[in-house]
MIBADREN-355331 format. One record per residue (C-alpha): residue in three letters; x negated, y, z. Coordinates in steps of 0.001 Angstrom, whole numbers, plus 500000, padded with zeros to 6 digits. Each point is the difference from the previous one (the first is absolute). Layout:
% residues N
ALAXYZ;...
END
This chain:
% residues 696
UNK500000500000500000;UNK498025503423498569;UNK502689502197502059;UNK501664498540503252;UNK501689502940500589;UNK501802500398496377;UNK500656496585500380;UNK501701500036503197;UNK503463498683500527;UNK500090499872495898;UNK502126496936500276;UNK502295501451502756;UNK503589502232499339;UNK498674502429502225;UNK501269503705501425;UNK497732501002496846;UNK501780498027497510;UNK503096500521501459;UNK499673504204500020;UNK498847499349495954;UNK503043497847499071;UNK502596500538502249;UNK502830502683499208;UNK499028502412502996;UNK503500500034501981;UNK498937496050499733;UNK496393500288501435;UNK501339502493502924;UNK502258497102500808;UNK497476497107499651;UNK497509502289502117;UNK502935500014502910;UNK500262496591500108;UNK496712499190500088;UNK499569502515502988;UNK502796499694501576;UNK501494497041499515;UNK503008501202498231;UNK502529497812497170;UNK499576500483496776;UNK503583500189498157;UNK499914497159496379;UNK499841502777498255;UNK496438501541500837;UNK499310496150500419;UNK501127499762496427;UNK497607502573498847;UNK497372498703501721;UNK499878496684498435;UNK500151501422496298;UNK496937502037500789;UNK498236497144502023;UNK500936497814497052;UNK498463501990497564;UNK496456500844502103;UNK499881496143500357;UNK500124499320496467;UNK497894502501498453;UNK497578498011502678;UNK500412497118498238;UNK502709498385502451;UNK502543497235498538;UNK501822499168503642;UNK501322501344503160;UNK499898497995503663;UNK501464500658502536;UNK497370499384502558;UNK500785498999504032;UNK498752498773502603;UNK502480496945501285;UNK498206498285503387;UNK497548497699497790;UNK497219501952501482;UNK499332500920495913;UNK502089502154497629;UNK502452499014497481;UNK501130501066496712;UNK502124498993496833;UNK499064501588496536;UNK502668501207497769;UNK499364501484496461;UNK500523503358499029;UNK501730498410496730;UNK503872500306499435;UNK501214498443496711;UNK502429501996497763;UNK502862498131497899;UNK497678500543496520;UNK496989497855501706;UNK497591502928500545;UNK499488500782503491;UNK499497503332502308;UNK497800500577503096;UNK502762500783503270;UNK499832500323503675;UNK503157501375501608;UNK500317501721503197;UNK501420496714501005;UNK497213497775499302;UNK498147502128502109;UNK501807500204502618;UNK501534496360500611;UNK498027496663499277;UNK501902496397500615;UNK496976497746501771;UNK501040496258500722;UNK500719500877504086;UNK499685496302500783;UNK497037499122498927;UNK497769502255502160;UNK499750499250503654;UNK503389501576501757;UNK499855498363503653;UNK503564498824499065;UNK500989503042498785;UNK500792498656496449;UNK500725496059499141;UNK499224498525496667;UNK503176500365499163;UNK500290504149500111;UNK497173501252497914;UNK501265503280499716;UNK497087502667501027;UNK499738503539499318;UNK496674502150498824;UNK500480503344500458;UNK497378502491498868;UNK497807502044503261;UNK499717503433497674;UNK497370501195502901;UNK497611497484498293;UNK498250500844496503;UNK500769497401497261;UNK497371498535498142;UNK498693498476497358;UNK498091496538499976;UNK498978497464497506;UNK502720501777497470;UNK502665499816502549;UNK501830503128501901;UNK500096498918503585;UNK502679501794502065;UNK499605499657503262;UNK503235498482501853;UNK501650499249503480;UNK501785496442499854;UNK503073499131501595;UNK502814497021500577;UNK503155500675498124;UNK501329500023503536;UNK497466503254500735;UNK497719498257502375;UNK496379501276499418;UNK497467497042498276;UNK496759502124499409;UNK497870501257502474;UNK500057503780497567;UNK504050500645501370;UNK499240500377503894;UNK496918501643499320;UNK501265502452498339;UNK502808500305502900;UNK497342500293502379;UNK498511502671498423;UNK503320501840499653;UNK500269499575503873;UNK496928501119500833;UNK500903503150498259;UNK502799500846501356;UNK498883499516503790;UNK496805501797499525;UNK501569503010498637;UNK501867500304503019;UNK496710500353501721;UNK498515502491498084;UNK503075502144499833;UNK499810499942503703;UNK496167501437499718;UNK501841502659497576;UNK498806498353496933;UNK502783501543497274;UNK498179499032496979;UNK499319496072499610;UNK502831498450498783;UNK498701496496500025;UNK497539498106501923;UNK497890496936498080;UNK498201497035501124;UNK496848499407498437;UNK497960497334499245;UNK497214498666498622;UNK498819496227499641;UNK496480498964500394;UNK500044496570498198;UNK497096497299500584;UNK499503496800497400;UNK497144497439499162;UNK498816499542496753;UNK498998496352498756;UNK498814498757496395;UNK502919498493498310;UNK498313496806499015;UNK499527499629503652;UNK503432500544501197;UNK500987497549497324;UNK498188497203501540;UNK502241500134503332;UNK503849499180500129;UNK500033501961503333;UNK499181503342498496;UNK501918499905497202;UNK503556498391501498;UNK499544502077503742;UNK497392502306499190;UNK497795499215502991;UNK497333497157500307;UNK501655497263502152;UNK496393497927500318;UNK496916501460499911;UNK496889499833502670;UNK498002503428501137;UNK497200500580497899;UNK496507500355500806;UNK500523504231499824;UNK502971501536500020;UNK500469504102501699;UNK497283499668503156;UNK497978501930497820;UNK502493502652499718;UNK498474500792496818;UNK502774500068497199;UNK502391502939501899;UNK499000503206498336;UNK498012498428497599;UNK498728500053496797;UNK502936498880497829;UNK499187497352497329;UNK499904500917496363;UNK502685497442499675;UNK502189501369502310;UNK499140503826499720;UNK501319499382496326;UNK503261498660501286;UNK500654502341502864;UNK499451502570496599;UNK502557498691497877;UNK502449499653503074;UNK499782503756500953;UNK500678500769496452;UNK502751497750499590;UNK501325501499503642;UNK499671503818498489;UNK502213499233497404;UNK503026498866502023;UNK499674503496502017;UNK497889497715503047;UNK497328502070501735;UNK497444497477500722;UNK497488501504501576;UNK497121498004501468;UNK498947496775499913;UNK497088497781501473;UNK498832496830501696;UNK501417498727502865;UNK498084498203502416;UNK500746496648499017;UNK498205498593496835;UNK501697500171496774;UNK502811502204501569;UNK500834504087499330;UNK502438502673500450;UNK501818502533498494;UNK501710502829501889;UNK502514502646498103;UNK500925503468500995;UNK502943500650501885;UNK503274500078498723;UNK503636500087501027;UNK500973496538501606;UNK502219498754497289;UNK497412500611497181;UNK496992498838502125;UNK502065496575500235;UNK500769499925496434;UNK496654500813498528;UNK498400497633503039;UNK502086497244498096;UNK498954501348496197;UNK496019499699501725;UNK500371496354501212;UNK501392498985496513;UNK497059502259497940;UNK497246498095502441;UNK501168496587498934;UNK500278500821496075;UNK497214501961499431;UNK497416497498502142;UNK501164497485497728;UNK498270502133496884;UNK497350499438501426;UNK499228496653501109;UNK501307500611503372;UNK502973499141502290;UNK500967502644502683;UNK501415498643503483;UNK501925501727501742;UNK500907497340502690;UNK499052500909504122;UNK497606497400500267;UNK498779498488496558;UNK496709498501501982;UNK499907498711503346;UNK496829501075502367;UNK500170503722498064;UNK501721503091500066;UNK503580499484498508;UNK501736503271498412;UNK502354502598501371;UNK501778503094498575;UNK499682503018501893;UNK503205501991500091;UNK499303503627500802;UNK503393501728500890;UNK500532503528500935;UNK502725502180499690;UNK500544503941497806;UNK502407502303499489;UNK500762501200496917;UNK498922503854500711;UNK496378498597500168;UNK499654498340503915;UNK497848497163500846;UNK502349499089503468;UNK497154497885501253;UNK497668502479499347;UNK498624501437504096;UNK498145502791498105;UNK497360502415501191;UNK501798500243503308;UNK501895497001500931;UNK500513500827503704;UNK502555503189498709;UNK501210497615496997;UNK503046498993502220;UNK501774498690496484;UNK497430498048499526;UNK499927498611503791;UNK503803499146498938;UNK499561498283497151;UNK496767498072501628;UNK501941498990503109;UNK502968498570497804;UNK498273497727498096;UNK498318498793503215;UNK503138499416501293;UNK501375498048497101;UNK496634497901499471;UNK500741498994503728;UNK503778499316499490;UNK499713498515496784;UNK496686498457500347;UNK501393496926498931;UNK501361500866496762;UNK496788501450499293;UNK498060496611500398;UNK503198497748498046;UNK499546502580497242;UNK496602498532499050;UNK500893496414501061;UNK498997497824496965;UNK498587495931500795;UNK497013501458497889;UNK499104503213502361;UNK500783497008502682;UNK496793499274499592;UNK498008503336500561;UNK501749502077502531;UNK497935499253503607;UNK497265498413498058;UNK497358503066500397;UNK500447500816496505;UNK503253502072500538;UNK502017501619502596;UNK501531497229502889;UNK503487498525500075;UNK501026502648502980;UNK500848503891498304;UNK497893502455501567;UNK499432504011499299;UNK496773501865499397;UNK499974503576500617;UNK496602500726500707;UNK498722501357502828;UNK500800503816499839;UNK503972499406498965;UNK500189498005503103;UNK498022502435502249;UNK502753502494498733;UNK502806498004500668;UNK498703499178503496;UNK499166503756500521;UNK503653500457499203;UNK501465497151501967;UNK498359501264502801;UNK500784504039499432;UNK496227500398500074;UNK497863501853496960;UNK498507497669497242;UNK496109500914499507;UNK500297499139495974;UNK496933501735497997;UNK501278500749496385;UNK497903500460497016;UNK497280498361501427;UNK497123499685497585;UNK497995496709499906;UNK496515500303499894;UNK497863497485498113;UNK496369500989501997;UNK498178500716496530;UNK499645503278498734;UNK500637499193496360;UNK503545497834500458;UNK502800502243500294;UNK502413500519502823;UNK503360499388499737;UNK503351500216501933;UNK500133496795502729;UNK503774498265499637;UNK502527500493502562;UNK499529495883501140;UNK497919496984498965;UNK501020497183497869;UNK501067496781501639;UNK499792496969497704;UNK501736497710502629;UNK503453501988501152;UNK502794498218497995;UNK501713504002499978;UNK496527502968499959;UNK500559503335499652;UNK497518501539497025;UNK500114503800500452;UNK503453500775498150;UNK501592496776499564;UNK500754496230501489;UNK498068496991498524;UNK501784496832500184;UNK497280497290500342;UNK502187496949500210;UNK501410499127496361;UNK498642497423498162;UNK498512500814496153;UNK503064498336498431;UNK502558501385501441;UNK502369503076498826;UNK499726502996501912;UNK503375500750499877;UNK501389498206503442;UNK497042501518501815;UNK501212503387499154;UNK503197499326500403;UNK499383499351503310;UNK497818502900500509;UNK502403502387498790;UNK503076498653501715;UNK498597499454503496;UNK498796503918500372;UNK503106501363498337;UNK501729497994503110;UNK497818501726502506;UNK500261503349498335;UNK503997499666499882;UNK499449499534503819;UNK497837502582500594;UNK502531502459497410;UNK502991498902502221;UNK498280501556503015;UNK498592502951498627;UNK502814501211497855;UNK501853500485503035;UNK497166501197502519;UNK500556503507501478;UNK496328500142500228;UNK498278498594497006;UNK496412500060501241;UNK500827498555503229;UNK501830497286498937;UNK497698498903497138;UNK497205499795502540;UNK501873498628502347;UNK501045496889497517;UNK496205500044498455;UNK498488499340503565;UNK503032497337501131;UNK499236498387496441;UNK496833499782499855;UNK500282499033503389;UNK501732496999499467;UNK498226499251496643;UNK496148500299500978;UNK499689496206500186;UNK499963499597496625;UNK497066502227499373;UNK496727498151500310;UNK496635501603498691;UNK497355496906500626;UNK499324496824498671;UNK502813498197498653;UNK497844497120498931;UNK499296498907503613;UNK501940497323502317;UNK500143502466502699;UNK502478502377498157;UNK502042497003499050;UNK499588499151503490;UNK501023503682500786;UNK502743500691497704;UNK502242497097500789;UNK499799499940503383;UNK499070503160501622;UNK501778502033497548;UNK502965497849498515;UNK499597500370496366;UNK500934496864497404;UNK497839497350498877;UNK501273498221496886;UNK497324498022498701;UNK501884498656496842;UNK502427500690497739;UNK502434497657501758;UNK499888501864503048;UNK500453503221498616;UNK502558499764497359;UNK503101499114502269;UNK499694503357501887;UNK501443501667497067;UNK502957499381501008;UNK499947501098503784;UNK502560502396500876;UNK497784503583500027;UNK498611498959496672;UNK503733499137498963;UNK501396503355501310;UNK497498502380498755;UNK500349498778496368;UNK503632499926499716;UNK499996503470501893;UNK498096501316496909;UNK501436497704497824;UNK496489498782498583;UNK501771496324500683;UNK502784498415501422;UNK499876497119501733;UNK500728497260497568;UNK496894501506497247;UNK497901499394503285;UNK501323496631500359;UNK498848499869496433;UNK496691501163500334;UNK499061497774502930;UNK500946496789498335;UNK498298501333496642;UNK496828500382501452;UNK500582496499502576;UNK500568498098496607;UNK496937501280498306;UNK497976499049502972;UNK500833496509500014;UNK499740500142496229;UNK496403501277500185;UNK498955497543502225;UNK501434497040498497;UNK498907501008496691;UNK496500500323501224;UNK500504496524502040;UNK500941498433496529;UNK497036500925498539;UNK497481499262502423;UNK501689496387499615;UNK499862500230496394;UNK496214501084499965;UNK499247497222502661;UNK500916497306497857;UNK499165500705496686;UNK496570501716500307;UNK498422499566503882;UNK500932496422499962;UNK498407498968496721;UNK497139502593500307;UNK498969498872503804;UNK500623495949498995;UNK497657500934496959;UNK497138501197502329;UNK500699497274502052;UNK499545497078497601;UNK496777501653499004;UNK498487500437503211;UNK501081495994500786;UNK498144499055496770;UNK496616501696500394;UNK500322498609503649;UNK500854496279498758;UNK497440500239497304;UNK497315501105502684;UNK501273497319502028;UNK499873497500497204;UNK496127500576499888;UNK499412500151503866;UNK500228503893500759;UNK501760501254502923;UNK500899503570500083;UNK502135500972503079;UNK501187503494498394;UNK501418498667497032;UNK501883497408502073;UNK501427502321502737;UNK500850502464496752;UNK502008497094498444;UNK501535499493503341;UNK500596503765500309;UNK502221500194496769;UNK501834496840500787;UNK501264501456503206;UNK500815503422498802;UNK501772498222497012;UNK501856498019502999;UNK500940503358501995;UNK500883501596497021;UNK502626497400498605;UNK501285500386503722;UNK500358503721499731;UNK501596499681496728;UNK502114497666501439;UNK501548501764502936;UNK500168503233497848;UNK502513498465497547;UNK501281498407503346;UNK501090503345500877;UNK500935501371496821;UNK502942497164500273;UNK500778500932503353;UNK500309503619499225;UNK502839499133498007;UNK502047499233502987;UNK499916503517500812;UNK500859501742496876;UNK504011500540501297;UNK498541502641502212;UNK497635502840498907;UNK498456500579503060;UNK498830496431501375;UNK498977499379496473;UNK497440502824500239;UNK498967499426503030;UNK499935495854499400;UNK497446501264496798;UNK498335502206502377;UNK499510497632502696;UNK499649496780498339;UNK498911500451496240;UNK497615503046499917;UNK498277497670502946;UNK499756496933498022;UNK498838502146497059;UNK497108501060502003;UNK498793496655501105;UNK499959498860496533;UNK497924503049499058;UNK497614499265502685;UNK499165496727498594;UNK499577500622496448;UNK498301503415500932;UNK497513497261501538;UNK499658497615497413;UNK499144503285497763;UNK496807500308501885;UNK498839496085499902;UNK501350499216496074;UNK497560500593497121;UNK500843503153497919;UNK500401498039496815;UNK502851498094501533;UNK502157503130501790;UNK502917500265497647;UNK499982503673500013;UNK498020503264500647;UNK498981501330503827;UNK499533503027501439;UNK496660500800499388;UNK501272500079496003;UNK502784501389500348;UNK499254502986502347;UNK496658500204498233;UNK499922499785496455;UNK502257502375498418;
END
């Protein structure tokens, strides 16, 4: 690309394109939706799909797709053709306000938590004009919420952009009461810092692990892996650096603002971290980058991975969601600035969300509940199981100072001096950076640790949004009606924070003595798994607050919880399959291979009067782990059969694959891990780690 910035957002119906081809009553009204969340009557809708019809196809676009997000954890789309035939066999190029607006999905054949049986298919997609169309591989994407025919929500885009719409509307009642007369809507922003691996393709095709779960189900330690701590920050690979080029190109076009990129500190694994946008679009492009990482590593001999943990004994991958909240008149809300003790709109925004982290704490942790980030969170790579805030040191010292009516000693505009004349000074940040809180504070915004690098970010900032707009609707019901505003706000700032405090931890959250801490000396949760998590979804707070905003009622809930129970069990099993599948038809053959050899040269040295004790106890090595690993095979399709006593009941079928199958699984890995080391490399039936993690 000669000229990123002409070719920015060049395949994107943008506010440019829009003011260029839109009738400008038309635009005006587009504009108001998109900033305020307005309708838009079939008319302008009308008008709008005549002119996106005709940008599309001078782009060389054929079809339109309606393009969702149903609870597959992936997007969806159907492609139509712009081609309508007339009655003398020519055809013309239409798309009608209509077609825009309304798209007819199968409903029954996406996950619905028993909202929709096989035999009602009906589904709406309706299009979400506060997100840009596109074009892609000569196809205009519209982006869409999806819905039951019965108008029960099926996408995780339709309560985010509630949530949003509720956070507006209870945060302007907090800034009118600080006299604000000028922002007439208040956004949550977000922006996704996405970690993958990269692994040559020939590779990957060698193991039926990676390619049907995308994580290596066998697969000893190698004889390096990140001690070193040598690949984080490092130099990037020609390879790679060519790939992580065509990617940001490919990420321009579609209007996404990648803007770094690097290694991670595992080997063979990167990131890439966008600037901020609004919430909805930050989950939408977030989606478009996942897809772009897979395609375009193909092009190049590569596979990306985006599961949690690809690679036992290394770093897995996380996404980084970095919320915040603005108004529209130009307001970073989590911004303290130069002088946070006077910032008291700040303090009220700060001591909100601390209550709603603590209140909602475990909404926060079922929101990036996945039986792939299972495997990371507690496992010193990412933030624990139990939620936890990081505020840094001089936040807290001001909140103490005002919990305790005394003055806060906070030095602002500190300069940090290097100690060498020639380096430059530079202004010190407000608090340091804590890897290991699940929930840190970052200067101006809140960076949730916990998700894993496959998930969407949209239920994390739905819960985000939701949970402070509660607090603030509190904290609004008091004020409106205080005869003395200042009083009263510190008055409900110092109870709050008060009463909240025990959710704010600054040290080590790596370290059994804050697990220690947290659940017993200061009460909060500890749900280790997804199974433990998920059901609280449906406990009563969670219940009320939703339908009180009407982000959810009761029954999606019920929907959501057995969605994600299902696809738990359905991860693990399918994972259990194919560590079955691999056991048989490659370890087997590959480790009685070896062992036949090793038995000859040892009968043939016999035959001739040598004795070699190493050869025989290797022979009798292999035949036992051969032994224990038919055994663990055994009792893991064992338990696959008794699973299937539990499958009436969503919840003891989780927990029976929890408990009983993800255990099993692990003692057959052990074993084969094992025989990895002792086998021949000739004979191992597919590529290890030190290939895989080094050789691309």
């Amino acid at each position: 690309m000669k000229n990123a910035e002409a070719s920015f957002a060049c395949n994107v119906f943008n506010q440019q394109v829009m003011r260029e081809r839109l009738p400008k009553d038309v635009y005006k009204k587009v504009m108001q939706t998109k900033k305020m969340g307005t309708s838009l009557s079939s008319d302008v809708a009308g008008v709008v799909a005549n002119a996106m019809k005709d940008w599309a196809v001078e782009k060389g676009a054929t079809h339109f797709t309606h393009w969702f997000h149903p609870m597959t954890g992936v997007t969806a789309e159907k492609h139509d053709a712009f081609l309508s035939p007339n009655s003398d066999g020519t055809v013309i190029l239409e798309f009608s306000g209509k077609e825009l607006v309304k798209g007819e999905p199968d409903a029954s054949s996406f996950p619905s938590g028993g909202l929709r049986a096989t035999f009602e298919a009906r589904g709406y997609t309706a299009w979400d004009p506060t997100s840009d169309a596109f074009i892609k591989d000569g196809t205009l994407y519209i982006p869409t919420a999806f819905c039951s025919y019965t108008g029960e929500i099926l996408d995780k885009k339709t309560p985010l952009l509630r949530s949003m719409d509720v956070l507006s509307e209870q945060a302007l009642r907090i800034l009118r009461l600080f006299g604000n007369t000028t922002a007439t809507r208040v956004l949550s922003t977000a922006g996704a810092e996405q970690e993958y691996f990269l692994v040559d393709k020939k590779l990957y095709d060698q193991r039926e692990d990676l390619i049907i779960t995308g994580r290596t189900l066998f697969g000893a330690k190698p004889p390096k892996g990140q001690e070193l701590e040598d690949h984080y920050f490092g130099n990037i690979k020609e390879r790679i650096s060519a790939y992580m080029h065509e990617l940001d190109e490919e990420l321009w076009k579609l209007g996404i603002p990648a803007k770094t990129k690097h290694n991670e500190v595992a080997p063979a694994q990167h990131e890439l971290a966008p600037v901020f946008e609004t919430a909805n679009i930050a989950s939408d492009h977030n989606q478009l980058t996942m897809e772009l990482m897979k395609k375009i590593a193909l092009k190049h001999g590569l596979v990306c991975l985006l599961h949690e943990k690809p690679f036992a004994g290394v770093n897995g991958s996380g996404k980084h969601n970095n919320w915040s909240i603005a108004s529209n008149d130009g307001q970073n809300l989590l911004d303290p600035g130069d002088t946070p003790t006077e910032n008291t709109q700040f303090l009220t925004f700060l001591v909100a969300f601390i209550k709603a982290v603590n209140k909602y704490s475990d909404l926060l942790r079922l929101s990036a509940a996945s039986a792939g980030n299972d495997h990371r969170l507690g496992a010193n790579e990412a933030p624990p199981a139990i939620v936890s805030m990081f505020i840094g040191d001089e936040l807290q010292a001001l909140l103490d100072a005002l919990e305790n009516d005394t003055k806060a000693d906070i030095k602002s505009n500190v300069k940090f001096e290097i100690g060498v004349d020639a380096l430059p000074s530079f202004k010190k940040d407000n608090t340091d950076r804590n890897r290991t809180s699940p929930m840190a504070f970052t200067g101006n915004k809140f960076e949730f640790r916990m998700l894993g690098s496959a998930d969407s970010i949209s239920c994390t900032n739905v819960m985000m949004n939701t949970t402070i707009a509660d607090v603030l609707c509190e904290f609004a019901d008091e004020l409106e009606g205080a005869k003395d505003f200042n009083a009263k706000l510190k008055e409900i700032l110092v109870k709050t924070y008060k009463e909240n405090k025990n959710i704010i931890f600054n040290g080590n959250g790596y370290s059994d003595e804050w697990v220690k801490e947290a659940t017993e000396v200061r009460g909060l949760p500890n749900y280790t798994s997804t199974v433990d998590c998920l059901p609280t979804y449906l406990a009563d707070k969670n219940v009320a607050m939703f339908e009180k905003f009407k982000v959810y009622s009761k029954v999606e809930i019920a929907s959501r919880t057995e969605i994600l129970l299902e696809n738990y069990t359905k991860v693990i099993n399918i994972e259990a399959l194919t560590m079955v599948d691999m056991a048989k038809k490659q370890i087997y053959p590959a480790v009685m291979e070896y062992t036949k050899e090793v038995c000859s040269v040892l009968a043939s040295m016999k035959s001739v009067g040598i004795e070699n004790a190493t050869q025989e106890k290797l022979a009798n090595k292999l035949s036992s782990s051969l032994k224990c690993l038919d055994s663990a095979v055994t009792d893991l399709e064992q338990a696959l059969i008794a699973a299937k006593d539990s499958a009436d009941d969503v919840y003891k079928h989780s927990r029976f694959y929890r408990d009983e199958v993800f255990s099993k699984m692990q003692s057959l890995r052990a074993v084969a891990d094992e025989l990895e080391t002792i086998v021949a490399e000739k004979y191992w039936p597919f590529p290890v780690y030190s290939d895989l993690l080094f050789r691309v």
